[in-house]
C-alpha positions in Angstrom: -12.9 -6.0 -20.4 -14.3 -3.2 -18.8 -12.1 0.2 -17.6 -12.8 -0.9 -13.9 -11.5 -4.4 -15.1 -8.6 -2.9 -16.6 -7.9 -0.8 -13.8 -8.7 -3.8 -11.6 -6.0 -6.4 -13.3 -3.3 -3.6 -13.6 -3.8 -2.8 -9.6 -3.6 -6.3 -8.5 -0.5 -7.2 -11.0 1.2 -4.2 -8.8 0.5 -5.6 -5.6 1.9 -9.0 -6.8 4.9 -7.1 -7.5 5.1 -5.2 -4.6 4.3 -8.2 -2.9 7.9 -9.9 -4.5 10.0 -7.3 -3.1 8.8 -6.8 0.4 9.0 -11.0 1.3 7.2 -13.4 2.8 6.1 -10.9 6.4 3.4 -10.0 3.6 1.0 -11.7 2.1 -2.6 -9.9 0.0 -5.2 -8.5 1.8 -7.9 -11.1 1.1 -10.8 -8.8 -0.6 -8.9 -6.0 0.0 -11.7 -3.3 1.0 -13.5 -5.3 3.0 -14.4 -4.0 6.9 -12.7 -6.1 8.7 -9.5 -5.8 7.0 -8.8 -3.1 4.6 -5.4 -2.5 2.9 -3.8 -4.0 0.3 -1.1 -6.4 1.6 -1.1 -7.6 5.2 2.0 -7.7 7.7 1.9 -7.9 11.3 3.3 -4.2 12.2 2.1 -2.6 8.7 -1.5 -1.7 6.8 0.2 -1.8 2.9 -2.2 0.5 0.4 -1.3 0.1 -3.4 -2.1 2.4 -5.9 -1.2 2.7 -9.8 -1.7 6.6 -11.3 -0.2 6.6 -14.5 -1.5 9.5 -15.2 0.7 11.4 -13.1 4.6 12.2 -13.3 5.2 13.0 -9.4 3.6 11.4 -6.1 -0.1 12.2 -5.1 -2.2 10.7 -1.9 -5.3 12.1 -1.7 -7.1 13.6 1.2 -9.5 10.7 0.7 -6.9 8.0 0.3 -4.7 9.3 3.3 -7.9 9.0 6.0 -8.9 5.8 4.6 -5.9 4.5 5.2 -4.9 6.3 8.7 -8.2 4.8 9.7 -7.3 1.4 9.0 -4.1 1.3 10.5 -5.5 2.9 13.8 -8.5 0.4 13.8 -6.1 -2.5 13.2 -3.3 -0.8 15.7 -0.5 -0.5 13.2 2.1 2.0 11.3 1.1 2.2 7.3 2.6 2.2 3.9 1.6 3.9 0.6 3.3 2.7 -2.3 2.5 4.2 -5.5 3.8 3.6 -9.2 3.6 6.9 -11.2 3.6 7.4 -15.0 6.9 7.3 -14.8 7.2 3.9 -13.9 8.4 5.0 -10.5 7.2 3.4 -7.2 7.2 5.8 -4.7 7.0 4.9 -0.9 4.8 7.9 1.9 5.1 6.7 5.5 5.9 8.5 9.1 8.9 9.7 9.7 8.7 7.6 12.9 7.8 4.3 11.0 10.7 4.8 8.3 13.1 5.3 11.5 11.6 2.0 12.8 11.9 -0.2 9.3 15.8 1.4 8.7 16.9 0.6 12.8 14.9 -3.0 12.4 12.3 -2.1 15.0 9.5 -3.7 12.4 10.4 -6.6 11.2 10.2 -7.2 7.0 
């Protein structure tokens, strides 16, 4: 198994996970990176990106990651999620201030 394999399997056994906890709303992105629908998971309200950095012990997003993924959820009209695990074994959750608001009052649906 290749490095990209590696990384590949251990990034897709975290979305499965991630996947678990959020419910049945989601479901995986089929080919995730594709044009016509990029993000990780899919939800009707939500673009979901993924990411595993075990080399890190805090929370990054790059500048590349954060307008990839802005773009996608303007494109497809909705609010986004990154969820990260760090070296730590912590998964860490960056969203709008606005869209956190909306998922505590139930305004989106999980």
């Amino acid at each position: 198994m290749t490095g990209f394999d590696n990384k590949r399997a251990i990034g897709d056994k975290f979305e499965k996970e991630v996947l678990i906890k959020l419910g049945n709303n989601f479901s995986k992105t089929a080919g995730s990176g594709s044009v016509f629908k990029d993000g990780d998971l899919c939800h009707h309200s939500l673009v979901v990106e993924c990411k595993v950095k075990n080399s890190t012990f805090s929370f990054s997003m790059t500048k590349t990651e954060m307008a990839h993924l802005l773009k996608q959820a303007n494109l497809q009209g909705k609010d986004w999620l990154f969820i990260e695990k760090n070296g730590r074994d912590q998964t860490l959750v960056l969203t709008e201030l606005d869209t956190l608001i909306e998922l505590v009052e139930g305004t989106i649906k999980l």
